[in-house]
C-alpha positions as CSV (number, residue, x, y, z in Angstrom):
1,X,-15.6,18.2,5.8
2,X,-13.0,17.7,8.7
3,X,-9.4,16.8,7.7
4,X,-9.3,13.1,7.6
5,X,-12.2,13.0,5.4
6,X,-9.9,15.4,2.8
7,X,-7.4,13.1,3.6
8,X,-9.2,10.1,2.5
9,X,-10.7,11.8,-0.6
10,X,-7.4,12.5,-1.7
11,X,-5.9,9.2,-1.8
12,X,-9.2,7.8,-3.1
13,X,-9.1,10.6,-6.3
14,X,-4.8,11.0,-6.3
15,X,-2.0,8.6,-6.7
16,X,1.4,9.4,-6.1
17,X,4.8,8.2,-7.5
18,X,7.5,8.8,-5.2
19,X,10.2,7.9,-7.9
20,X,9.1,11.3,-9.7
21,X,7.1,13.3,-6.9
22,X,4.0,14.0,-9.0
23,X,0.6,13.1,-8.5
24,X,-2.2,11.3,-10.8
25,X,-5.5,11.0,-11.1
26,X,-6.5,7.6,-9.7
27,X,-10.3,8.2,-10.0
28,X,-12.2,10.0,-12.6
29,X,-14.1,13.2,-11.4
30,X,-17.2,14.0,-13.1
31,X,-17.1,16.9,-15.3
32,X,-13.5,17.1,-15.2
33,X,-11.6,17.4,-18.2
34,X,-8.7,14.8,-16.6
35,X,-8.7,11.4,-17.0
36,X,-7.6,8.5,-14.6
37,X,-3.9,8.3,-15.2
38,X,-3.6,12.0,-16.2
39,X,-0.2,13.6,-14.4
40,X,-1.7,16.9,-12.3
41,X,1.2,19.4,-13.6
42,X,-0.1,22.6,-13.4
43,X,2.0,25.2,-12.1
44,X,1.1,28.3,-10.2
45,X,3.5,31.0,-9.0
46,X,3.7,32.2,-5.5
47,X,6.3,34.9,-4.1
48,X,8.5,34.0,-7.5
49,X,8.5,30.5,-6.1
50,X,6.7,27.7,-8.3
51,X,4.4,25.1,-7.0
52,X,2.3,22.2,-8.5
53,X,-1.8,22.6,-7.8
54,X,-4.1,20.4,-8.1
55,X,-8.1,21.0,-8.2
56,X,-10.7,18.6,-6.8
57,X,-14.3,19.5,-6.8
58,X,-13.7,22.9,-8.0
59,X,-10.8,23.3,-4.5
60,X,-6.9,24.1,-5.8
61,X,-4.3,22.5,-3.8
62,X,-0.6,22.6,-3.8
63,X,0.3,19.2,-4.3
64,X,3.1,18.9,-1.6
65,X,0.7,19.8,0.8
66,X,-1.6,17.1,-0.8
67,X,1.4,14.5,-1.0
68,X,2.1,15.0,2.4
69,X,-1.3,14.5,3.9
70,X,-1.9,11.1,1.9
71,X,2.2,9.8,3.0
72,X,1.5,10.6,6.5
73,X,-2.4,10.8,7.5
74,X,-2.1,14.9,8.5
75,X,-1.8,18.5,7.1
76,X,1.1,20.3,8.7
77,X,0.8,24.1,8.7
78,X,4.1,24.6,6.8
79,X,6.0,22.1,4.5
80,X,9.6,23.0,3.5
81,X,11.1,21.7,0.3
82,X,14.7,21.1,1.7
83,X,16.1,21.7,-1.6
84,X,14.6,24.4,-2.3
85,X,12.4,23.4,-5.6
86,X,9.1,23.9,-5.4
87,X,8.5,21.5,-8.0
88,X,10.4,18.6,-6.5
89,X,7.7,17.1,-4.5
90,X,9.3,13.8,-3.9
91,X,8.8,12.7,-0.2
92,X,12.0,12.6,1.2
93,X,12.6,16.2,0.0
94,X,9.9,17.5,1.8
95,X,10.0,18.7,5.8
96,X,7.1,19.6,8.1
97,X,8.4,22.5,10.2
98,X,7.4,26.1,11.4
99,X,7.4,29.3,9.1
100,X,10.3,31.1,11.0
101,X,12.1,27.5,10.2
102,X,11.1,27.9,6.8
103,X,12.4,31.3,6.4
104,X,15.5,29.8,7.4
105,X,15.8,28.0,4.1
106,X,15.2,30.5,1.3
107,X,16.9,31.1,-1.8
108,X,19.3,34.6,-2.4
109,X,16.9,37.8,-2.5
110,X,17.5,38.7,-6.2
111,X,17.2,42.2,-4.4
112,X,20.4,42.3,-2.4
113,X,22.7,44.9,-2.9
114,X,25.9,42.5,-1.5
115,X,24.6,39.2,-2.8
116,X,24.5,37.9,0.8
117,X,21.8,37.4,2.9
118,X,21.5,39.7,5.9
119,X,24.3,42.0,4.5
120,X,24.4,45.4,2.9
121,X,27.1,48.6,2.2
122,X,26.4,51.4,4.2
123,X,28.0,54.5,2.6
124,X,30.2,56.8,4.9
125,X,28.7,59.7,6.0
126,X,32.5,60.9,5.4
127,X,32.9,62.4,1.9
128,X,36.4,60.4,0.6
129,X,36.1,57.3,3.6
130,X,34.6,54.1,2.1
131,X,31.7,52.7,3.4
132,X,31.2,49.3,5.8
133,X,29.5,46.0,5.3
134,X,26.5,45.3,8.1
135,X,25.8,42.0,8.7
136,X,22.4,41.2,10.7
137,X,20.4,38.2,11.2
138,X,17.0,37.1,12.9
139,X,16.9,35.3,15.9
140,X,14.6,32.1,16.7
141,X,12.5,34.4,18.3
142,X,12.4,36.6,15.4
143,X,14.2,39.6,16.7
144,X,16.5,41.1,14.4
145,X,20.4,40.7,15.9
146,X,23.3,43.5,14.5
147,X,26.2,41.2,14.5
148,X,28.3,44.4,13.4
149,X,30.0,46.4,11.0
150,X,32.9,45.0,8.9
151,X,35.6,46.9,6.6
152,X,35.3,44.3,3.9
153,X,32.6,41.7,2.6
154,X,34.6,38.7,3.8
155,X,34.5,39.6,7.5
156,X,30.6,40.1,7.1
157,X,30.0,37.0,5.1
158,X,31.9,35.1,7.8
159,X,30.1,36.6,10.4
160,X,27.0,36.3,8.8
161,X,27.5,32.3,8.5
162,X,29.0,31.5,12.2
163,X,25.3,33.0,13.2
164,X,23.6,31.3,10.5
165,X,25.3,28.1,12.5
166,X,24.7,29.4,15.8
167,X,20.9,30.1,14.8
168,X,20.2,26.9,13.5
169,X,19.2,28.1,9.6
170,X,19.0,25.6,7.0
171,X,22.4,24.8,5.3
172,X,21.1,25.5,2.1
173,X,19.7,28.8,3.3
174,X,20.7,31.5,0.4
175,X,22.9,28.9,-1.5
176,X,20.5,28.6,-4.9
């Protein structure tokens, strides 16, 4: 099946409310336990992110992919949520874009030893001199840049955001 005829099968099986971003069943499937005018909710997590799927003839989707493909007639390779929530599928809050573009709008690393993207402490070799704040960032080409080593988390954090500006990143990036 080629992706047009997916496309097609999807608006004939799916109907979508924009006002709430969720998908329906339009068409009854047999042997499915949904019913025409059932709201597909299911909820899968992926990387700690959470997504609505959808199943037709025993295929699971994630429904902004599926949303997108009946609005505008083709499958992108990556859809952003610009806001961030995988569950808000409304149309206007989704972006086709690349993956490096994507990266570019992700939420805080709950991992981070600052709470900033892109900067951590680096203790002093020096027993008795405090340590420095790096700040780095990747490039559009996906090299990692140094921007460089700051005496307090301030001067890194504004660093850090004149290159998030220079390097075109999402302005939610790390906000959420």
């Amino acid at each position: 099946m080629n992706e047009q005829q997916l496309i097609q099968l999807f608006r004939e099986y799916f109907s979508y409310n924009p006002n709430t971003g969720m998908l329906a069943m339009a068409k009854k499937v047999k042997y499915s336990k949904r019913h025409v005018g059932d709201i597909l909710d299911t909820i899968a997590k992926v990387n700690n992110n959470e997504y609505y799927h959808v199943r037709l003839f025993q295929q699971t989707y994630k429904a902004h992919r599926v949303i997108w493909a009946m609005h505008y007639g083709y499958m992108p390779d990556t859809i952003d949520h610009n806001d961030g929530n995988g569950l808000n599928n409304r149309i206007e809050n989704l972006r086709d874009t690349t993956q490096a573009d994507n990266c570019k709008n992700r939420s805080h690393q709950v991992n981070s030893s600052t709470g900033y993207s892109g900067i951590t402490y680096v203790k002093s070799r020096t027993e008795g001199k405090p340590g420095r704040y790096l700040a780095r960032i990747n490039s559009e080409s996906g090299k990692r840049i140094t921007l460089g080593r700051y005496d307090t988390l301030e001067e890194a954090i504004t660093a850090r955001r004149d290159a998030e500006a220079k390097y075109n990143y999402h302005e939610n990036h790390c906000t959420r």
